[in-house]
LUMPA-60089 format. One record per atom (N, C-alpha, C): z negated, y negated, x negated; residue in three letters. Coordinates in steps of 0.1 Angstrom, whole numbers, padded with zeros to 4 digits, always signed. Atoms other than C-alpha are relative to their C-alpha. Layout:
BEGIN
ZYXALA;...
END
This chain:
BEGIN
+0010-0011+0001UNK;-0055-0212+0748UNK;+0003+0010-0011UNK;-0003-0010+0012UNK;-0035-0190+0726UNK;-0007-0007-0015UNK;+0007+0007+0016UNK;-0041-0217+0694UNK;-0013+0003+0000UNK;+0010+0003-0002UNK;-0075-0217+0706UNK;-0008+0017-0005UNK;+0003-0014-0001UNK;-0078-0175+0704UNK;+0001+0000-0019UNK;-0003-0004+0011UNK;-0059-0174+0671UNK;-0008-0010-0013UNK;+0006+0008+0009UNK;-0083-0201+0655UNK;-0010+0012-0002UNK;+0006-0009+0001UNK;-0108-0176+0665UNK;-0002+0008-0011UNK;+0002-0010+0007UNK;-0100-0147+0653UNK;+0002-0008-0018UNK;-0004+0009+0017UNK;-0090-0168+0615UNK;-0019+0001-0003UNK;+0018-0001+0004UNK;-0129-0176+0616UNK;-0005+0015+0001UNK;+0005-0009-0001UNK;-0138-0141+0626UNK;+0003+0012-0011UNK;-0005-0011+0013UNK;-0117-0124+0597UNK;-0010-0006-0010UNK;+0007+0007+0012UNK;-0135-0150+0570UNK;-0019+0002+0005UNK;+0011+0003-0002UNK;-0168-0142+0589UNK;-0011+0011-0008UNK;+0010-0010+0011UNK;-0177-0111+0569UNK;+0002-0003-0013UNK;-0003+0006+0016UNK;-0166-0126+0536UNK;-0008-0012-0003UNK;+0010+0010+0000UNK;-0192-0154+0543UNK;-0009+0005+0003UNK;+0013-0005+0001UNK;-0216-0133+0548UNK;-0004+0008-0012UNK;-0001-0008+0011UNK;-0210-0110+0521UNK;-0002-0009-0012UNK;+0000+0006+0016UNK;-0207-0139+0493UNK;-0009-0009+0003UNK;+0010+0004+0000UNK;-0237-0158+0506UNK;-0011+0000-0010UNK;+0010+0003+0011UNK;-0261-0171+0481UNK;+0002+0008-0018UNK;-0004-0004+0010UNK;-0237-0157+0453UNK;+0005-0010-0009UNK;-0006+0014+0011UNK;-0221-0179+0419UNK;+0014+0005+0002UNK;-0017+0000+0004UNK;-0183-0183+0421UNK;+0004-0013-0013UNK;+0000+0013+0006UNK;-0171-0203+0393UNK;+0014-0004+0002UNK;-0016+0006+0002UNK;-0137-0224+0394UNK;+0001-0005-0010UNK;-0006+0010+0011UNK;-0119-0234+0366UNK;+0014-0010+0005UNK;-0009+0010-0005UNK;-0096-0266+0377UNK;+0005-0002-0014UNK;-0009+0001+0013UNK;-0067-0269+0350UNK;+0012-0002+0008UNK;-0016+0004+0003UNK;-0030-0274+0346UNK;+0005-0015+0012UNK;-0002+0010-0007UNK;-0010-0299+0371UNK;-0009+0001+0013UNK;+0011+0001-0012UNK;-0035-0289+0400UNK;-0006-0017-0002UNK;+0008+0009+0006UNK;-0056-0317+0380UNK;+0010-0015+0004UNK;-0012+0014-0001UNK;-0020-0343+0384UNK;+0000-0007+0014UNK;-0007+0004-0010UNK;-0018-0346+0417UNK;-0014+0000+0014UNK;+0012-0002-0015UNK;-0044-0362+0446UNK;-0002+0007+0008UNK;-0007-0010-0006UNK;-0033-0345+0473UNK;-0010+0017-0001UNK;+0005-0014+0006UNK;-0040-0312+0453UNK;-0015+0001-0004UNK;+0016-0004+0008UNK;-0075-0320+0439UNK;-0008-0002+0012UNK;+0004+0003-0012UNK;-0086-0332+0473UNK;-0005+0009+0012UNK;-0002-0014-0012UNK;-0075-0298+0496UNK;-0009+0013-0013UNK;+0006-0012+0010UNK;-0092-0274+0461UNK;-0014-0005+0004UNK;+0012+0008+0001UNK;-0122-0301+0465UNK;-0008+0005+0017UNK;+0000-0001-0015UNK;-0123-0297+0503UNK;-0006+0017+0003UNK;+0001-0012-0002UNK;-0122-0260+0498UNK;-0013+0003-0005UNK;+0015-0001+0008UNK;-0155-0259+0475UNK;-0011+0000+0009UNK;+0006+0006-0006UNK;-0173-0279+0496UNK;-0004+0008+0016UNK;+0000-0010-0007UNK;-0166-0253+0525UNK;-0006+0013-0005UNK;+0005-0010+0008UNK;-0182-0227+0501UNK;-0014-0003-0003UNK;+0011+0001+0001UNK;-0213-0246+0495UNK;-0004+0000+0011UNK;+0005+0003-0012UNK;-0218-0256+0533UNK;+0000+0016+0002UNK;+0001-0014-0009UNK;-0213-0219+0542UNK;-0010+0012-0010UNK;+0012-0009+0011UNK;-0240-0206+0513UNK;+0007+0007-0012UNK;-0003-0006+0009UNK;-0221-0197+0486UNK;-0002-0012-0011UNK;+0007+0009+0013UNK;-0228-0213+0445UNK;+0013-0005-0003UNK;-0014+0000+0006UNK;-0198-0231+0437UNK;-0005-0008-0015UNK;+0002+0008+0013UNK;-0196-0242+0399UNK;+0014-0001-0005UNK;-0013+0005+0007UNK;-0168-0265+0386UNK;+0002-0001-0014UNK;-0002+0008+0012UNK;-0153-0264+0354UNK;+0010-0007+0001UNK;-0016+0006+0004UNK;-0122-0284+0343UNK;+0002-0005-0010UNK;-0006-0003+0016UNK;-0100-0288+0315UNK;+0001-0020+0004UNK;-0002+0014+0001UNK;-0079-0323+0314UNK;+0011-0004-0017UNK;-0004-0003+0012UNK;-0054-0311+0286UNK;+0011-0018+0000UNK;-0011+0011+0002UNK;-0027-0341+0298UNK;-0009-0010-0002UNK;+0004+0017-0003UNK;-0050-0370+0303UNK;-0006+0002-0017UNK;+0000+0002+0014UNK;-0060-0362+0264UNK;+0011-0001-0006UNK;-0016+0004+0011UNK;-0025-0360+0250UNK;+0002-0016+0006UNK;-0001+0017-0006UNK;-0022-0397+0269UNK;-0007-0008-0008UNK;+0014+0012+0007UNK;-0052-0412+0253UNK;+0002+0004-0015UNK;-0002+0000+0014UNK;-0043-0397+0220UNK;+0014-0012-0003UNK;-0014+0008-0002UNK;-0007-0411+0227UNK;-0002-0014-0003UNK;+0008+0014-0005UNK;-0025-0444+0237UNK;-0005-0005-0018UNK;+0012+0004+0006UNK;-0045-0445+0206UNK;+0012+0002-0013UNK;-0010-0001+0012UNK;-0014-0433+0181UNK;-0004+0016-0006UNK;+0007-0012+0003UNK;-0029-0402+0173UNK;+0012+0014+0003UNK;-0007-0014+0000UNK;-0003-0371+0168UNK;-0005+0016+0004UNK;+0012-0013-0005UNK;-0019-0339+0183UNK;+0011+0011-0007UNK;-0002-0008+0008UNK;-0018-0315+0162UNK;-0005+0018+0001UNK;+0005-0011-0004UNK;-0019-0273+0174UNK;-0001+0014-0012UNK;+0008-0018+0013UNK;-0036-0239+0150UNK;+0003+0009+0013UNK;+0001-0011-0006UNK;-0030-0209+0169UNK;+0001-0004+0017UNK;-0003+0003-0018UNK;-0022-0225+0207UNK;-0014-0009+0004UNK;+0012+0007-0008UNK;-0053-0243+0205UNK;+0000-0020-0010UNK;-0004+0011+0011UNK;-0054-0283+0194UNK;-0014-0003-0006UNK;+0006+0003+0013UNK;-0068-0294+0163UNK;-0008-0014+0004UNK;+0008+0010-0003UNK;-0097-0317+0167UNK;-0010-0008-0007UNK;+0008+0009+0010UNK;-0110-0346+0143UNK;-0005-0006+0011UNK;+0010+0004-0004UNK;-0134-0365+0151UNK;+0005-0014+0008UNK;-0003+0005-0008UNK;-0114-0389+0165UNK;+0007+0001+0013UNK;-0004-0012-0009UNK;-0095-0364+0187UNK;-0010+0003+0011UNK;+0011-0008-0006UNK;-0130-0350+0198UNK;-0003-0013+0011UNK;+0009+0012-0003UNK;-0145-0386+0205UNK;+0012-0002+0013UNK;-0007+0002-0010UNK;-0110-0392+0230UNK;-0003+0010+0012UNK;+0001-0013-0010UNK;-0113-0356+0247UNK;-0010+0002+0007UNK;+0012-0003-0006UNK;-0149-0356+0253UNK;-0003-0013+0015UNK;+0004+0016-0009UNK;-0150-0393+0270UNK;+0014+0002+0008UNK;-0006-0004-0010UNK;-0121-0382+0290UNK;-0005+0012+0011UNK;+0005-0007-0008UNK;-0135-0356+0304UNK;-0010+0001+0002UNK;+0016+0002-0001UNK;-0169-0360+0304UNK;-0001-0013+0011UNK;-0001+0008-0007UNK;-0163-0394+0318UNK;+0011-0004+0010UNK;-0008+0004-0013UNK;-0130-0403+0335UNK;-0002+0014+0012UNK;-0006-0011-0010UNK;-0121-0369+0350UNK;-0013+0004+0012UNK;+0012-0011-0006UNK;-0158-0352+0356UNK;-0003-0014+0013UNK;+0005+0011-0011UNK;-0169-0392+0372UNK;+0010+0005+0013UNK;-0012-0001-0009UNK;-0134-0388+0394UNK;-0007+0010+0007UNK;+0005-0010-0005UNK;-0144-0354+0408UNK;-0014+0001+0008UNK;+0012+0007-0009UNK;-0179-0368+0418UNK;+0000+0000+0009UNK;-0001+0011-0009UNK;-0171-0392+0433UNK;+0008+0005+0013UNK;-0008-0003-0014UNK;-0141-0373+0455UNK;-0008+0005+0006UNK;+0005-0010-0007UNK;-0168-0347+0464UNK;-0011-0008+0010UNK;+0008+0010-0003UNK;-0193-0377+0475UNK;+0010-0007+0016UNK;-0006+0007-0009UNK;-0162-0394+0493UNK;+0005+0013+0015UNK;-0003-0014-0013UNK;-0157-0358+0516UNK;-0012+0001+0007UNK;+0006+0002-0011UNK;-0191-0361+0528UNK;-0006+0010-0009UNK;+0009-0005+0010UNK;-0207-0336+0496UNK;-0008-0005-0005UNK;+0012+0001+0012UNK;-0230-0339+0472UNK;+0002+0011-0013UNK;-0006-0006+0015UNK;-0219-0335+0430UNK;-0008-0005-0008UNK;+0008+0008+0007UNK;-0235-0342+0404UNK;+0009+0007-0017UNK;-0008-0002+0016UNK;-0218-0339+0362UNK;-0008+0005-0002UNK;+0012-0004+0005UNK;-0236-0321+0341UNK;+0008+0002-0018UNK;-0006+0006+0012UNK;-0224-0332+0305UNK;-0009-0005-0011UNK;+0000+0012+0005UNK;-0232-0350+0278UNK;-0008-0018+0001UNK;+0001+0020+0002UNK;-0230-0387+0288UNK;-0008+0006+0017UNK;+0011-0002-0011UNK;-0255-0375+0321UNK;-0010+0004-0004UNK;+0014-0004+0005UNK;-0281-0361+0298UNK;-0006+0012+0002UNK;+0000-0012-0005UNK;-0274-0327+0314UNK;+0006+0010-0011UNK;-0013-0007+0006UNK;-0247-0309+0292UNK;-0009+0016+0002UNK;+0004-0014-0005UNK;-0244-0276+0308UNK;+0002+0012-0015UNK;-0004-0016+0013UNK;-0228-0253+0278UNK;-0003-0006-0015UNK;-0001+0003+0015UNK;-0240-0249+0245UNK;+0009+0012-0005UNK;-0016-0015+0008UNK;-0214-0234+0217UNK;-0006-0003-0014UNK;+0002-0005+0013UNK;-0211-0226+0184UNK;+0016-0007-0004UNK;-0016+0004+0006UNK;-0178-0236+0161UNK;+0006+0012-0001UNK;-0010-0014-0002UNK;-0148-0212+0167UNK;+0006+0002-0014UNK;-0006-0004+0017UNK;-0139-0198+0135UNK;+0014+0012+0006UNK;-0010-0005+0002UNK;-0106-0183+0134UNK;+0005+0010-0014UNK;-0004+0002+0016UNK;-0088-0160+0105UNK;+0012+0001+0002UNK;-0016+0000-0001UNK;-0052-0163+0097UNK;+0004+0018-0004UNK;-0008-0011+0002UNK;-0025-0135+0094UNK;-0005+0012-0019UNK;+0006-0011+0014UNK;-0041-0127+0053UNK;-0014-0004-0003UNK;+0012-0002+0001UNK;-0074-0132+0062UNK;-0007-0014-0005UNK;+0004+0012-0001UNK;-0078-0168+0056UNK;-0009-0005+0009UNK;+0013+0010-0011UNK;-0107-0193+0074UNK;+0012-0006+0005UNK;-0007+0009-0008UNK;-0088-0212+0099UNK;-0009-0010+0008UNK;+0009+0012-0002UNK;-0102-0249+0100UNK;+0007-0003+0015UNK;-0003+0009-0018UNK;-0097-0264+0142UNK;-0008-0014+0002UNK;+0007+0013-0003UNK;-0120-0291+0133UNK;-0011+0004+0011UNK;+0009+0001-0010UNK;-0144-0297+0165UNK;+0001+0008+0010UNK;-0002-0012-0014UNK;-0134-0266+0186UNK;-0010+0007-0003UNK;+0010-0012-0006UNK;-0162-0245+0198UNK;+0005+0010+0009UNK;+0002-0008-0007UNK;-0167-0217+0216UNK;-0015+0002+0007UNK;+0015+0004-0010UNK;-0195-0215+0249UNK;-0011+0013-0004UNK;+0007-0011+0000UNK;-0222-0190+0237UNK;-0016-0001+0010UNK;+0012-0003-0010UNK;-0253-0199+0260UNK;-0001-0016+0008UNK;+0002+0014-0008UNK;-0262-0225+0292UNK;-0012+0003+0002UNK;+0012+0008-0002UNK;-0289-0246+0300UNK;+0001+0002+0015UNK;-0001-0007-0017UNK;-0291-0226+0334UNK;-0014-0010+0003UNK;+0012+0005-0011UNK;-0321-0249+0345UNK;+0006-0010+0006UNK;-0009+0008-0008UNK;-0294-0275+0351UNK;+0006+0005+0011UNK;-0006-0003-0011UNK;-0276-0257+0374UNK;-0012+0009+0012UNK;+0008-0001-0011UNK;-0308-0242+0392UNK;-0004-0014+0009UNK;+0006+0014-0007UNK;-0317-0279+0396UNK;+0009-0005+0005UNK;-0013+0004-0007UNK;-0282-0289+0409UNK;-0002+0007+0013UNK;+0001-0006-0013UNK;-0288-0258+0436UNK;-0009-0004+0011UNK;+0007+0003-0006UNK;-0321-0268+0442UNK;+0005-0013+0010UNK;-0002+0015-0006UNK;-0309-0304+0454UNK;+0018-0005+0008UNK;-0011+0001-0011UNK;-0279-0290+0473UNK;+0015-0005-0005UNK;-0010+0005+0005UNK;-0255-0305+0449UNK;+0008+0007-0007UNK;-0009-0011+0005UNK;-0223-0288+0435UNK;+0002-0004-0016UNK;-0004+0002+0012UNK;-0220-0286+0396UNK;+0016-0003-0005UNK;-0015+0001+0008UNK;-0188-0302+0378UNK;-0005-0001-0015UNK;+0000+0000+0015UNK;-0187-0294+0343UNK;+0015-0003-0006UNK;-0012+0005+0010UNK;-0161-0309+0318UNK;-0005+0012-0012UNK;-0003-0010+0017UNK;-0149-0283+0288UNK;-0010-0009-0012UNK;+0008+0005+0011UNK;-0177-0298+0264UNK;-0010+0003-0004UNK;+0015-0008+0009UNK;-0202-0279+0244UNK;-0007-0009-0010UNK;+0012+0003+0013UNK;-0233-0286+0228UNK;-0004+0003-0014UNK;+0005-0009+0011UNK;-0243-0271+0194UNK;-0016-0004+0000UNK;+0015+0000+0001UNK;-0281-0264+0185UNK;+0000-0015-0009UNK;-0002+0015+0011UNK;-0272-0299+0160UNK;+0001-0012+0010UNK;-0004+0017-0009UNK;-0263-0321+0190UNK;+0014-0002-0002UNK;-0016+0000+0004UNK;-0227-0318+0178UNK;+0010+0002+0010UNK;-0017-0004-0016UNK;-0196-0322+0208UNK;+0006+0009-0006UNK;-0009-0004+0005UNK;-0177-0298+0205UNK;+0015+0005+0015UNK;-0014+0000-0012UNK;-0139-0294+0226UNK;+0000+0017-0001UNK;+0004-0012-0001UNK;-0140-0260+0241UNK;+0011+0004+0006UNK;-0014+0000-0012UNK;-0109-0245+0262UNK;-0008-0001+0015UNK;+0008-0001-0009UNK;-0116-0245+0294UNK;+0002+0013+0008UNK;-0003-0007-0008UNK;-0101-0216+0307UNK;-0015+0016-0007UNK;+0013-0007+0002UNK;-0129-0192+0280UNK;-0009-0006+0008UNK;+0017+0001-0004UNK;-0154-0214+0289UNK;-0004+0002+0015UNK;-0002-0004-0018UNK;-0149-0209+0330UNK;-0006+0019-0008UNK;+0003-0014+0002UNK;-0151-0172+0314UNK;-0019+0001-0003UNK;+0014+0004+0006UNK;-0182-0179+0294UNK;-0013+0001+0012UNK;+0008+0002-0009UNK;-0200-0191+0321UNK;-0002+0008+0010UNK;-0001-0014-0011UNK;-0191-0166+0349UNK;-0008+0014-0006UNK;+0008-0010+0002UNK;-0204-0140+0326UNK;-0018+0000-0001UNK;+0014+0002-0001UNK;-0234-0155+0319UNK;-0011-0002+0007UNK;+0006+0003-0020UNK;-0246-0162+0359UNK;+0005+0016+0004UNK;-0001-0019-0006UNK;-0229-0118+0362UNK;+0004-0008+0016UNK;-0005+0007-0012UNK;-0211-0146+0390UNK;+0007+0017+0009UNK;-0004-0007-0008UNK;-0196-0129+0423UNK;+0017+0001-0003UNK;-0022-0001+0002UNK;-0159-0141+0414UNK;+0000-0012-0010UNK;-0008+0010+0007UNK;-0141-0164+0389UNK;+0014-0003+0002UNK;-0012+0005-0006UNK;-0112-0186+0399UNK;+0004-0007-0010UNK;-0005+0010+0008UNK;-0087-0199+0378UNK;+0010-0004+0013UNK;-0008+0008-0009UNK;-0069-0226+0396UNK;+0010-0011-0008UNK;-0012+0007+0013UNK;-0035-0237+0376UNK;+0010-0005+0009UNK;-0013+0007-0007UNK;-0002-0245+0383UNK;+0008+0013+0001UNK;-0011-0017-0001UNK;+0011-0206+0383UNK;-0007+0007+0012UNK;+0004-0002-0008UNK;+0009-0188+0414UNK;-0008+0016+0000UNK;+0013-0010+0007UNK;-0012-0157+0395UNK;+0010+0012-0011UNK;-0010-0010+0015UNK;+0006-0126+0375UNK;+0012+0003+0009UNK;-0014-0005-0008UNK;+0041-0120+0380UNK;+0008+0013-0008UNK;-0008-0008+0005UNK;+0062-0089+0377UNK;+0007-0007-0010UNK;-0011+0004+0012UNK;+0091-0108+0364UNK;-0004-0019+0000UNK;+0006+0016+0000UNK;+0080-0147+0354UNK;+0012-0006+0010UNK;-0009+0009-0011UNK;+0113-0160+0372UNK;-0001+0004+0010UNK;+0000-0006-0018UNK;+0108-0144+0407UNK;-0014-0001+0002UNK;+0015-0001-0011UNK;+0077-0157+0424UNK;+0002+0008+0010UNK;+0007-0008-0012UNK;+0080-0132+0452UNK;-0003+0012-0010UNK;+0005-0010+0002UNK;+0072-0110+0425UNK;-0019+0000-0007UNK;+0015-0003+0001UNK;+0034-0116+0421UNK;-0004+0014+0008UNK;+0008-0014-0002UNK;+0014-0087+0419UNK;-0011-0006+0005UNK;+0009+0006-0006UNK;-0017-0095+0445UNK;-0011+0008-0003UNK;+0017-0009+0004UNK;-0042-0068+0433UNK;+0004+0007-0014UNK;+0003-0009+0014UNK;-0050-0054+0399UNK;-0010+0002-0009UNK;+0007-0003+0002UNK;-0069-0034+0380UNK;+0000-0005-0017UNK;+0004+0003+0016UNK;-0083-0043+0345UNK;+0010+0007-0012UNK;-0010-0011+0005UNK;-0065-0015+0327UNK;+0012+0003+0001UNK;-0016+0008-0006UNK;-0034-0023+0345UNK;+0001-0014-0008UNK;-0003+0009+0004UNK;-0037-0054+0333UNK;+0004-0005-0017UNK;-0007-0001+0015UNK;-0038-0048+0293UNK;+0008+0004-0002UNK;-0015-0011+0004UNK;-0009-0025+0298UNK;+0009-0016+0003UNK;-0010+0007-0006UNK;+0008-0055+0317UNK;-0002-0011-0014UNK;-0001+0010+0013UNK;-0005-0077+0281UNK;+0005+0006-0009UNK;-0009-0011+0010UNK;+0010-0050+0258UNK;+0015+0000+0000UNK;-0011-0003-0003UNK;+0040-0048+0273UNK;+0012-0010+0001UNK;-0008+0013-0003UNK;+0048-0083+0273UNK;+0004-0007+0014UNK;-0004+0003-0018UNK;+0050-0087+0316UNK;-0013-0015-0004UNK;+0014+0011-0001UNK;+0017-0112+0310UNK;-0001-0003-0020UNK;-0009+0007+0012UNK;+0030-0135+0279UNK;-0009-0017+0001UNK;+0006+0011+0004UNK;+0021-0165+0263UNK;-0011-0010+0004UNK;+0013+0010-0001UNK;-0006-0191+0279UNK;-0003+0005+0012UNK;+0009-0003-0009UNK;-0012-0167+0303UNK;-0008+0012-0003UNK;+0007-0011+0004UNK;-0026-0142+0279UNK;-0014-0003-0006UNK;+0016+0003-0002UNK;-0058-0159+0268UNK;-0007-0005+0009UNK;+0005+0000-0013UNK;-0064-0168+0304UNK;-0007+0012+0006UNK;+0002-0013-0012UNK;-0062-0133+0318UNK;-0011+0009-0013UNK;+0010-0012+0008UNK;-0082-0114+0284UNK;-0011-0007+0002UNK;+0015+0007-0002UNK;-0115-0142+0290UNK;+0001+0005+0015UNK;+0003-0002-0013UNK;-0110-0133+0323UNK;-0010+0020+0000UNK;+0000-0018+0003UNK;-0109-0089+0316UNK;-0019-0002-0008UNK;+0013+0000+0004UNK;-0138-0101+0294UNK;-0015+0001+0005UNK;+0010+0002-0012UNK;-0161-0112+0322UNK;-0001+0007+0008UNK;+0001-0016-0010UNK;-0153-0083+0344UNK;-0004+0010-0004UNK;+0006-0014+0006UNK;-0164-0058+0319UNK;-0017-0007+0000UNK;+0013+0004+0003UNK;-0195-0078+0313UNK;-0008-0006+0016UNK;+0007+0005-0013UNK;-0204-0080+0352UNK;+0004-0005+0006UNK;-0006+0003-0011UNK;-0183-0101+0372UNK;+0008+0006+0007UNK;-0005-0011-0011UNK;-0173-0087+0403UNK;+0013-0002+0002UNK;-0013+0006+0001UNK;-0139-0103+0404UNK;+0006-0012-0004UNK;+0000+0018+0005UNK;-0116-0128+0392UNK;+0016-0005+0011UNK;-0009-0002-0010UNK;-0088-0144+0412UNK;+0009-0010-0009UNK;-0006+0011+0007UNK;-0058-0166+0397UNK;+0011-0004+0014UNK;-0007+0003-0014UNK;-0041-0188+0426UNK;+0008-0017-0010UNK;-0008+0015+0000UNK;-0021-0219+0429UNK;-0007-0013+0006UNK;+0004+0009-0002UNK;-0037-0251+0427UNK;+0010-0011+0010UNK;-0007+0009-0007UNK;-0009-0270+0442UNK;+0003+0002+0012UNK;+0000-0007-0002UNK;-0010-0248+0468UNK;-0008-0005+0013UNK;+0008+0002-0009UNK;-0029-0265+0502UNK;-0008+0007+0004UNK;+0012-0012-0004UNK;-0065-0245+0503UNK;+0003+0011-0005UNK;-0001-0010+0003UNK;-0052-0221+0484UNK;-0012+0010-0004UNK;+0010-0007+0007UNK;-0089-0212+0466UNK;-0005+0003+0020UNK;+0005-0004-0012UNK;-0101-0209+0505UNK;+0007+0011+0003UNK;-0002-0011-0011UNK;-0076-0185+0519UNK;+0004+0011-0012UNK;-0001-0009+0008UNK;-0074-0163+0484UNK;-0015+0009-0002UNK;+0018-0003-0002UNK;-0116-0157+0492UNK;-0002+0004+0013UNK;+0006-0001-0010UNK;-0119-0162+0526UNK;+0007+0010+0014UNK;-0009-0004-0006UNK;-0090-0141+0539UNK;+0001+0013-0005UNK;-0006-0013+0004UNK;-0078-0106+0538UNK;+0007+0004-0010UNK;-0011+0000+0008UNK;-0049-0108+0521UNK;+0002-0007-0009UNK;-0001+0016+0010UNK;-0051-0141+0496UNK;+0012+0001+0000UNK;-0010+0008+0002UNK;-0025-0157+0485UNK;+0006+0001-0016UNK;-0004+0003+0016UNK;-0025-0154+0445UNK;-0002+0011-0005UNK;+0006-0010+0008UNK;-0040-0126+0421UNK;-0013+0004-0004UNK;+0014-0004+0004UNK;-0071-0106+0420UNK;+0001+0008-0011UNK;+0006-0011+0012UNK;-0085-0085+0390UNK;-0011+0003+0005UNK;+0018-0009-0004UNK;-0109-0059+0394UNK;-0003+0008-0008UNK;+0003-0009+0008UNK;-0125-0037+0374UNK;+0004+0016+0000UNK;
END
């Protein structure tokens, strides 16, 4: 009877947080080893699907940075990085896009199909492709063009896709791959484009879901995650060097979207059993919020 009480009250804390984020957009970005390990994509997948059943918008993106270094590997191809981001010829692009477009985004389907959901891609090779972009122009240190080849950036979506996904009950999975007004693929990050997108829906929350358990005081001491912070806190903490290298163009697309309307963003641990559920549906989460 006690288990029975304490299940309770669990549902009765998460019952105003499902009421409250009803008929709202959350977007997830799925990245780093989260992506490596069944298991892991399975209990994140599980968690969604508990988000759409209880009325909330869930929208997937995901990256798929290893399963392209493999297929370049595979193919002989040396991957080549400009400024933290990789350099993408056209045979580079043609590997990245049909990895994620097709192996990863099909995979993700399909798991959400095998739980007893309903997914549907919205890409490219489905005749959907949710994000269109533009080419990311870069300039160097003396003001040089910096060429990335086929990297974009997400500047507007084909939101009738994702109305028509809601309409038909089914959860959007997007793969990192932009459209241009030309018809041109272009490799996008995934962690902007999750940003991208969230601002452009003025979504309820954005979730990154990695392999880091969200900001940390000091990077070697996980008990030192910080569980709540404010925007402005958080450029001091990128200034200052506390929030360092590949987690600083995560958390500025993130600041970006909070100024431009989203109500929060959360960074948790993918590997992490339900971690996206009890960092939402709970009091206390588990990872790192940003707020405005």
């Amino acid at each position: 009877m006690d288990e029975a009480i304490r299940k309770a009250r669990v549902l009765i804390e998460a019952l105003g947080w499902i009421r409250q984020f009803r008929d709202r957009h959350v977007v997830i970005k799925l990245g780093g080893s989260a992506l490596d390990d069944p298991k892991s994509v399975r209990s994140f997948l599980t968690d969604v699907l508990f988000f759409e059943t209880v009325g909330m918008k869930p929208v997937i993106i995901h990256g798929g940075g290893k399963e392209i270094s493999q297929g370049m590997a595979d193919a002989g191809i040396e991957p080549r990085w400009v400024q933290g981001r990789r350099f993408t010829d056209q045979a580079t692009l043609d590997i990245a896009t049909n990895v994620l477009a097709g192996d990863i985004c099909n995979r993700l389907v399909d798991e959400i199909h095998d739980l007893g959901g309903d997914a549907v891609g919205l890409s490219y090779l489905s005749g959907k492709n949710l994000l269109i972009g533009k080419r990311l122009s870069l300039t160097g240190d003396s003001g040089e063009d910096i060429d990335l080849g086929f990297v974009g950036e997400v500047t507007e979506i084909n939101r009738e896709f994702l109305d028509a996904a809601a309409s038909a009950g089914q959860i959007p999975i997007i793969p990192c791959v932009a459209i241009d007004r030309t018809g041109q693929r272009l490799n996008v990050n995934g962690d902007t484009a999750a940003a991208a997108v969230a601002r452009l829906l003025k979504a309820e929350k954005l979730v990154f879901v990695s392999d880091v358990p969200g900001i940390l005081r000091d990077r070697d001491d996980a008990d030192s995650l910080i569980s709540h912070i404010t925007v402005p806190r958080c450029r001091g903490l990128i200034a200052d060097g506390t929030i360092a290298a590949g987690m600083v163009p995560k958390v500025e697309a993130a600041l970006e979207a909070i100024e431009a309307g989203v109500g929060k963003l959360h960074i948790v641990d993918g590997r992490m059993p339900h971690s996206v559920l009890l960092e939402i549906y709970s009091d206390k989460g588990v990872g790192t919020e940003i707020v405005p």
